[in-house]
N, C-alpha and C positions, 0 to 999 in steps of 0.2 A: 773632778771638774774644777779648772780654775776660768776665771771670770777677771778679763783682765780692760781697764778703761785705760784710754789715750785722752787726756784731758779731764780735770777734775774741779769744772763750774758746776753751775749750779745745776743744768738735765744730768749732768755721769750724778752729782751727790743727789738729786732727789730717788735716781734708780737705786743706788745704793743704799739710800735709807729705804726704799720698797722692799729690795730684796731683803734684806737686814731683818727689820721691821713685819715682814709673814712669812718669815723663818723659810725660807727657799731654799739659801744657799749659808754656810757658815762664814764667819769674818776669815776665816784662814781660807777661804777659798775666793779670794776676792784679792784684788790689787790691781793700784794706779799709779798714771805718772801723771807728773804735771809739770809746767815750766819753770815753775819755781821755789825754793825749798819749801820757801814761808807756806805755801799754799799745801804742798806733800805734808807737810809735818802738819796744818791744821784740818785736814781731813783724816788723817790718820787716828789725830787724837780725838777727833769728835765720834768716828765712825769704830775704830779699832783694827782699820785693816793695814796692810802693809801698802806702804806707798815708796814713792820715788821720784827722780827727774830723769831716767833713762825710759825713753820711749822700747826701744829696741827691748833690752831686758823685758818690760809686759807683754812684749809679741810674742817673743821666744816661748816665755812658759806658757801663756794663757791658749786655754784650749777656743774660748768663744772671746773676741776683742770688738770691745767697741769703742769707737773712732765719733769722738765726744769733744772736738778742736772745731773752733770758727771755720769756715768754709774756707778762708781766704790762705789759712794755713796749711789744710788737708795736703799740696802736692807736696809740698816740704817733709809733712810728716810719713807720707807714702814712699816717699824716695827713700826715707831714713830707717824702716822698719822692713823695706819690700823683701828682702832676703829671709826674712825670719816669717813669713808668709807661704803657705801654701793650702793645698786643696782640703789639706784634714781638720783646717780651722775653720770657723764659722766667724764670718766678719758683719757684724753690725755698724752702718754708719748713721746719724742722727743730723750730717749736716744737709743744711736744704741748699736746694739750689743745684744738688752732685748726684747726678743720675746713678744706676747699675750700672749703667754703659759706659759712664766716663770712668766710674772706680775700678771698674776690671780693667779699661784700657789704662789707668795709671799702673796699678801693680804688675800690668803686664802678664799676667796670667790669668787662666778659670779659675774661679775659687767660688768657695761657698758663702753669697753676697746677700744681704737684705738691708731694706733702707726706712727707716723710720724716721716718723717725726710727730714728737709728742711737742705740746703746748706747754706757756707756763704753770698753769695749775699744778703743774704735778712736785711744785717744792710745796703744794699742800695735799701730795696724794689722791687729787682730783683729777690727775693728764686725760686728754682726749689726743690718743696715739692712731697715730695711720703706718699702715705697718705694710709696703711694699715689696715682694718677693718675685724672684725668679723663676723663671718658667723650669726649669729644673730643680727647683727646693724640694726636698723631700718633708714627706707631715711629720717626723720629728721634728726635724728644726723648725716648721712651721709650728708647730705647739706650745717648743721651746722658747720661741720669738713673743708670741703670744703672753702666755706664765708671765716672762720678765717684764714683758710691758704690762702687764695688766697688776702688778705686784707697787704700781703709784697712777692707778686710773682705771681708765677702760683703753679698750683696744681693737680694732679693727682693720681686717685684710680690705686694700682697694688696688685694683692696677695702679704701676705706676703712673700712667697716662692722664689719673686724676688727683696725680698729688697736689698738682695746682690749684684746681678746683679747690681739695680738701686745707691748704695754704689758706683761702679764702673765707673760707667757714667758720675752720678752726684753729688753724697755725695763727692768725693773726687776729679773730676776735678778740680774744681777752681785752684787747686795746680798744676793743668800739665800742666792748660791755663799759669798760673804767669811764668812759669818755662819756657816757650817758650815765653811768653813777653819779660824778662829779657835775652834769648839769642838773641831774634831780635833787641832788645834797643842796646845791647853789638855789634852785627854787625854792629848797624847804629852809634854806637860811632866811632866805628876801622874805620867805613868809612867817620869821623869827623864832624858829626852833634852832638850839645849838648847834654850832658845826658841827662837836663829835658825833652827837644826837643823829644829826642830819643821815653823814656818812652809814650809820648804823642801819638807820630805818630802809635807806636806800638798798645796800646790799645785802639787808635779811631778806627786805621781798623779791628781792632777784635770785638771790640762793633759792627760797619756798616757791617761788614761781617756776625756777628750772625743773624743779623734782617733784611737784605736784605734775610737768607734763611728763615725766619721763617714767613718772611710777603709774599715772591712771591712762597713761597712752593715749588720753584725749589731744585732739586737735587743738594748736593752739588759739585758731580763729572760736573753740568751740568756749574754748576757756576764755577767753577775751569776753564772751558775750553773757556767759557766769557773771560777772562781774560790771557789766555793765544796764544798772537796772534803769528801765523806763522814766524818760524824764529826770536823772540820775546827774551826779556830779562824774562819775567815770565818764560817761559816753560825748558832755561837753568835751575832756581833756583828750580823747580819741579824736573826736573830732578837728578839736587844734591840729594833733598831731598830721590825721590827714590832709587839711589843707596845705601842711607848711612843707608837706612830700616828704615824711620822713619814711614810709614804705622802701619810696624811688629811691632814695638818698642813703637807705641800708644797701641795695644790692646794684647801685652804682658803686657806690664803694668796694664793694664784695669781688666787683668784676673787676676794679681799677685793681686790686690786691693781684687776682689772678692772671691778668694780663702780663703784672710787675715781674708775678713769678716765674714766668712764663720765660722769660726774657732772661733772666739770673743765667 
């Protein structure tokens, strides 16, 4: 099995370090290109696998190729590799925005197509991957697709027809979680505990918040009210929060993301 990436930022190095990291796949069975030496040679030396700046050469050998390039570049690099391409590869793309539909009609043939997209978390082994297949994938490769993705996160199968949606939720959270860290850090400055302090306090109870709901499977409303005792300093700060519509203002947002993506 060789395992070959087209682009070596930071989603192709975090799968790499997954893969690497719970022993899936060996460093000899791994190799990337990238655009530039400087970046081939420091991936190589960090990670130990065989790298490059020929796109083509990682088509040729790699039996599974993932297509790990900015959206804007992908026809460029389709046009440049499309020969060394056919049905007995399995092709992962991770860019958003590029349907199934558009990636076959660029290569110009059937091939064996799935379309992922994981989140930033996963350069710390936390991704939340949505992981879109075609109606002919076979449960190997579904399994397969799976393994790899889940080897820096978690992973889950959605039509494509909700990638948007899942764009919404998860592609593009991280940025609403930081953006509400940084204003709770900034209230607990004003109320004179350290910045670093601050920063700290802020996304430890955000990390223990996440994984207290996702391990006792309670409701988040059920858990808010845990916490919020009678007459209580919590249930003031809820209450803030509700008047100033920050409910409305999470999934307006949620929907402007998915409208945007919609639209790519």
């Amino acid at each position: 099995m060789k395992i070959g990436f087209i682009g070596l930022g930071n989603m192709a190095t975090a799968m790499i370090g997954g893969i690497i990291g719970k022993g899936l796949y060996g460093r000899d069975e791994l190799i990337g290109s990238a655009k530039t030496v400087e970046t081939a040679q420091r991936v190589a030396k960090k990670y130990g696998i065989e790298t490059c700046t020929d796109n083509q050469r990682v088509a040729s050998c790699a039996d599974v190729l993932v297509l790990a390039v900015k959206p804007i570049f992908l026809p460029e690099v389709i046009s440049e590799i499309s020969d060394s391409i056919d049905g007995s590869k399995l092709v992962i793309s991770i860019a958003a925005g590029k349907s199934i539909e558009w990636l076959e009609e660029q290569f110009g043939t059937t091939l064996r197509l799935v379309r992922c997209m994981p989140n930033t978390p996963a350069l710390v082994g936390e991704a939340c991957t949505c992981v879109c297949l075609k109606e002919d994938t076979t449960e190997e490769d579904r399994k397969f697709v799976l393994k790899l993705m889940e080897s820096f996160g978690t992973a889950s199968v959605l039509p494509e027809r909700l990638i948007d949606a899942f764009t919404g939720v998860a592609g593009s959270s991280p940025a609403y979680v930081f953006l509400f860290l940084e204003a709770m850090a900034d209230a607990a400055v004003r109320a004179g505990i350290p910045r670093k302090q601050a920063y700290e306090f802020a996304a430890q109870s955000v990390l223990g918040s996440a994984k207290l709901m996702l391990e006792t499977g309670k409701h988040p409303g059920e858990l808010k009210d845990m916490v919020c005792s009678p007459g209580g300093t919590t249930i003031e700060a809820v209450k803030v929060l509700e008047e100033k519509g920050m409910r409305a203002a999470v999934i307006d947002a949620v929907e402007a993301c998915v409208n945007k993506s919609k639209m790519l």
